[in-house]
C-alpha positions in Angstrom: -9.3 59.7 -1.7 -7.9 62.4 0.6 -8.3 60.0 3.7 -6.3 56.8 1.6 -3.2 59.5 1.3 -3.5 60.8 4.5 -3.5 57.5 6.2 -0.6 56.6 3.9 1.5 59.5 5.0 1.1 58.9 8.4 2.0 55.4 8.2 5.3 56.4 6.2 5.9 59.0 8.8 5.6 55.7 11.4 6.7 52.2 9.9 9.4 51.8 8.6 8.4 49.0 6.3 6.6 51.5 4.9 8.2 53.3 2.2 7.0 56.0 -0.9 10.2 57.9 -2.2 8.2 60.8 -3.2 4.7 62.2 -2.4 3.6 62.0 -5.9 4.3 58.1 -5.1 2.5 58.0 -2.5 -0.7 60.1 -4.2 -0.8 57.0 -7.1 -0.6 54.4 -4.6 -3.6 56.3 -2.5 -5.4 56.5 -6.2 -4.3 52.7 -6.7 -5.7 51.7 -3.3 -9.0 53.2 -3.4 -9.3 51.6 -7.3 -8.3 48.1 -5.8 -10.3 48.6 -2.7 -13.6 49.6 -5.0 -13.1 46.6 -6.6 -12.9 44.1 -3.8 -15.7 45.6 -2.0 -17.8 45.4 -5.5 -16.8 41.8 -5.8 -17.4 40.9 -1.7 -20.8 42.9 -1.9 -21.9 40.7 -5.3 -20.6 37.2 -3.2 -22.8 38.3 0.0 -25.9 38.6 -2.5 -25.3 35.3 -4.0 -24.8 33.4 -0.6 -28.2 35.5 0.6 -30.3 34.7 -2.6 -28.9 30.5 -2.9 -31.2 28.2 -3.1 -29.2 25.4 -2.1 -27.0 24.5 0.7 -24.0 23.8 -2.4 -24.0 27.2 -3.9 -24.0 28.9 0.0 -20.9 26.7 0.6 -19.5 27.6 -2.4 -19.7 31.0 -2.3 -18.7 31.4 1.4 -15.4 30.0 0.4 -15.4 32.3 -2.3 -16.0 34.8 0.3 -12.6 33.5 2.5 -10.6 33.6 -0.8 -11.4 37.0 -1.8 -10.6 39.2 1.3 -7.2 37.7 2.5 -6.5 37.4 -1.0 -7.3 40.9 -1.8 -4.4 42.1 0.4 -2.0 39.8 -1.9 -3.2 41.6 -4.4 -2.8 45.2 -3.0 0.5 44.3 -2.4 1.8 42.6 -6.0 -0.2 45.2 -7.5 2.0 47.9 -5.9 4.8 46.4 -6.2 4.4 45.6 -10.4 3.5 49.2 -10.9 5.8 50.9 -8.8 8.6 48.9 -8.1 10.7 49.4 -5.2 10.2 53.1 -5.1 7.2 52.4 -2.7 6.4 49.8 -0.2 3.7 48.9 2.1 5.5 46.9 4.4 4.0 43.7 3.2 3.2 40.7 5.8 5.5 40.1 7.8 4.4 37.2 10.0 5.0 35.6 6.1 8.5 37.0 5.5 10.1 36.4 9.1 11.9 39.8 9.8 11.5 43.2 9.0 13.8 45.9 7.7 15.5 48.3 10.1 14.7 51.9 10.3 18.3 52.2 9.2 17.5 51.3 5.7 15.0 54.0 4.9 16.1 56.5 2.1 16.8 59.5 3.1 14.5 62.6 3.1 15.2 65.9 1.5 
């Protein structure tokens, strides 16, 4: 879990789309990542099974589109996930090829 928060720091030190107000912050969003994370590579590791062991053609096709849902979705979910628990004191920057602009530097918060 060290690496998540360390990672995270360094990318609030660098982006500014990337925001946590307070290092406490950003330790629960480095203990929410590595829960969320767990949880999609569980799930992607149990859809690679099922497309190795099908029997038919159908349930390979299936679950490979399963498979395309899951990872881009996962990052949807990283990011309402954040943003439901903590709000606007902390965030990741988001996608922003999907909102069309960034913020400016200008409209970080301020640091002690």
């Amino acid at each position: 879990m060290l690496v998540y928060l360390v990672v995270l720091g360094v990318f609030i030190q660098l982006v500014p789309d990337v925001i946590s107000e307070t290092f406490l912050l950003a330790l629960l969003t480095a203990v929410l990542l590595k829960v969320v994370l767990g949880v999609v590579l569980w799930a992607k590791k149990k859809i690679v099974a099922r497309i190795r062991s099908a029997d038919t053609r159908r349930v390979r096709i299936v679950s490979a589109i399963t498979l395309l849902l899951v990872l881009p979705g996962s990052k949807f979910m990283v990011l309402g996930l954040v943003n439901l628990v903590f709000g606007d004191a902390v965030r990741l920057g988001g996608f922003a090829v999907f909102r069309g602009r960034t913020r400016p530097a200008d409209r970080r918060p301020s640091q002690p």
